[in-house]
N, C-alpha and C positions, 0 to 999 in steps of 0.2 A: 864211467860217466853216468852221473844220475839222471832219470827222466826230467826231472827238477828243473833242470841246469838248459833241456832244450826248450827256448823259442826262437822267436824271428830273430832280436838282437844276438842271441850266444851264434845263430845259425852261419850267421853272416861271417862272423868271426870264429869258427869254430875250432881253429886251430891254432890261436894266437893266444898270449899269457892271460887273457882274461878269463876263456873257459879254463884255461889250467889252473888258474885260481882257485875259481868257484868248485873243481873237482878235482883240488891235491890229495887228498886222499886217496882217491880213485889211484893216479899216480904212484904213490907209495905203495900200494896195494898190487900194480901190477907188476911193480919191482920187488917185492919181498921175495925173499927165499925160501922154499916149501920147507913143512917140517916134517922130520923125520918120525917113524913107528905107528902104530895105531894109532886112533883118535876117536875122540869119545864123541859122537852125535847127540844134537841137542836140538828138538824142533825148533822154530821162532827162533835160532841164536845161530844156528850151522847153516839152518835151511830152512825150505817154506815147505810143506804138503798141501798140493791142490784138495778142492774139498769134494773133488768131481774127478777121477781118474782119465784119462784122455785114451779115446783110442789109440793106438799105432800101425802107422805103413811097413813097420821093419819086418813084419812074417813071423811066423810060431817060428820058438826058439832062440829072438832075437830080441834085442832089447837098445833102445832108443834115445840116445844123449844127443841132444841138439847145441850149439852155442849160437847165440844171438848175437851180431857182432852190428856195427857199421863202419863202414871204410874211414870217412872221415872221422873216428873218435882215435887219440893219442894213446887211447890205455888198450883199445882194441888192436892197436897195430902192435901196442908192446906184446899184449899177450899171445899175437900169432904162432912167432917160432915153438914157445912152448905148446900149446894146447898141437899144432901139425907134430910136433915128437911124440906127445900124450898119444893121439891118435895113430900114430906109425906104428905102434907098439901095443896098441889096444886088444883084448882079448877078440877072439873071431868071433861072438855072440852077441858083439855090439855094433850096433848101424849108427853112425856117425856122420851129423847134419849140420850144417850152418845156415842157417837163413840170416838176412838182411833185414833189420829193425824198420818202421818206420812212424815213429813220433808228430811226425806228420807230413803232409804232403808232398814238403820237400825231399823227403828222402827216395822220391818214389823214384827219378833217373839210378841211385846208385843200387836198388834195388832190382833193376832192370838189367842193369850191368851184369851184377853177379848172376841172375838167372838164365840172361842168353851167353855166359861164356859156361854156365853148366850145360845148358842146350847142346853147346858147341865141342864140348868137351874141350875146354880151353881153362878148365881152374886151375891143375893142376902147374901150368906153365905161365897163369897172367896172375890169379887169385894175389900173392904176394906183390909180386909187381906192381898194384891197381896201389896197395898201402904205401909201398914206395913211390909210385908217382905223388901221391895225397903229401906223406909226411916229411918226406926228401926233396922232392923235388915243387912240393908247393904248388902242386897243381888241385886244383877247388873238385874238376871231377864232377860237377851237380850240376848240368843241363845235359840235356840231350845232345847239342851242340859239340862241346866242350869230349864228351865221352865217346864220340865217333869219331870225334879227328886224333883223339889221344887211340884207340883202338887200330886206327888206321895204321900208324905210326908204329905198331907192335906187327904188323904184318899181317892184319885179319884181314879176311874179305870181307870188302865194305857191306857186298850187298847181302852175304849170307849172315852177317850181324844184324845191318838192319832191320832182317826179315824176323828173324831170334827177337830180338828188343823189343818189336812191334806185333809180335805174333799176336792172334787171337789168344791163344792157353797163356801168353801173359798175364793176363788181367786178373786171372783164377789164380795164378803161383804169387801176385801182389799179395790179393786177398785173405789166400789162405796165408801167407806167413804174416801179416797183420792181427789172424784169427789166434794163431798160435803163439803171439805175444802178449796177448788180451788173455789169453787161456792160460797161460802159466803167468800171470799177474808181473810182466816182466819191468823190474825199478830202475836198470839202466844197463850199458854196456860195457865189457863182454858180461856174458852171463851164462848162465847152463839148464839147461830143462833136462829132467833126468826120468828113465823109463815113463813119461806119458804122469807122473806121479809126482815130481818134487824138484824144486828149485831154490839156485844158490847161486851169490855172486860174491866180488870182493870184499862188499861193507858185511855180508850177513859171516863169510867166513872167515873175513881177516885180511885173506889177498886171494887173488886170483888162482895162483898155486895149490893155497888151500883148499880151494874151492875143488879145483880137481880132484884132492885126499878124500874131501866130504862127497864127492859121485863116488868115485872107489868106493868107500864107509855102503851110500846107497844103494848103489848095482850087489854089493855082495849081499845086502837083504831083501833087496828084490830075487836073486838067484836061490835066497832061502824059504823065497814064496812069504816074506814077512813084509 
């Protein structure tokens, strides 16, 4: 889903055939089927190169793929299953991140969400589930409200969530993953920020699938020092 596509009217409706309209390709894109063998990289066509290298938290040795996701986008929830197998199977030299978009202020409750169930150590057990409540079950998910009584209902503790969601180092983990969207010049969701160096989504590589060949393509000449 393109940045384009978010404001206050798509927001309100974000899950209804109007944004799926406005971002069918996006759709097709997250449904395509990856293709097989090598693939030939093409700046500006496969991917983007930051003109500024980003530092990285992942530690000497390691190398740093983020996806940019948000809960409420259709092509993010398609992309999940794939990209948690990508990741299951990923070489041990890569540190594997997701942060939470936020196009603007409204996004800021679900971005809250995912960081206090990382807090809680609870992604691995809600993360999918939070998509399924949004896509399936047609729960909105976007107040404060709304995302403590859906939590509750998962069996959390109310008051050690709350405490997570409202923490003081909240404020710093919004910011920075804001900084780091702005920094990899990010045009919509899902997406991939690759070693701290270079970024790809479904329109620049065709489909999302793709997009994962085109980081493989990148990681293997980052790992050649190119």
């Amino acid at each position: 889903m393109k940045r384009r596509d978010f404001n206050l009217a798509t927001l309100r409706v974000a899950t209804t055939a109007a944004v799926v309209s406005n971002a069918s390709a996006w759709a097709q894109n997250a449904a395509a089927k990856p293709t097989s063998g090598p693939i030939n990289l093409k700046e500006g066509k496969d991917y983007q190169k930051l003109e500024r290298p980003l530092v990285s938290d992942a530690g000497t040795g390691k190398i740093e793929v983020i996806e940019f996701f948000w809960y409420s986008c259709p092509h993010c929830n398609a992309f999940e299953p794939t990209f948690a197998n990508w990741a299951k199977t990923a070489p041990k030299d890569l540190v594997i991140r997701r942060i939470p978009v936020a196009f603007n202020d409204s996004f800021a409750p679900q971005q809250r969400l995912f960081f206090a169930l990382e807090a809680l150590n609870l992604l691995e057990s809600l993360h999918v589930k939070v998509f399924t409540a949004v896509h399936v079950e047609k729960l909105a998910l976007n107040t404060d409200a709304s995302i403590q009584a859906w939590v509750e209902k998962q069996g959390v503790d109310k008051t050690k969530f709350a405490e997570a969601y409202k923490s003081f180092g909240m404020t710093s983990k919004l910011r920075r993953a804001v900084q780091l969207q702005n920094e990899f010049k990010v045009e919509g969701v899902p997406s991939l920020g690759i070693a701290g160096r270079f970024y790809t989504d479904g329109s620049l590589a065709g489909s999302m699938e793709r997009a994962l060949q085109v980081a493989e393509g990148l990681l293997a000449q980052v790992r050649l020092g190119k």
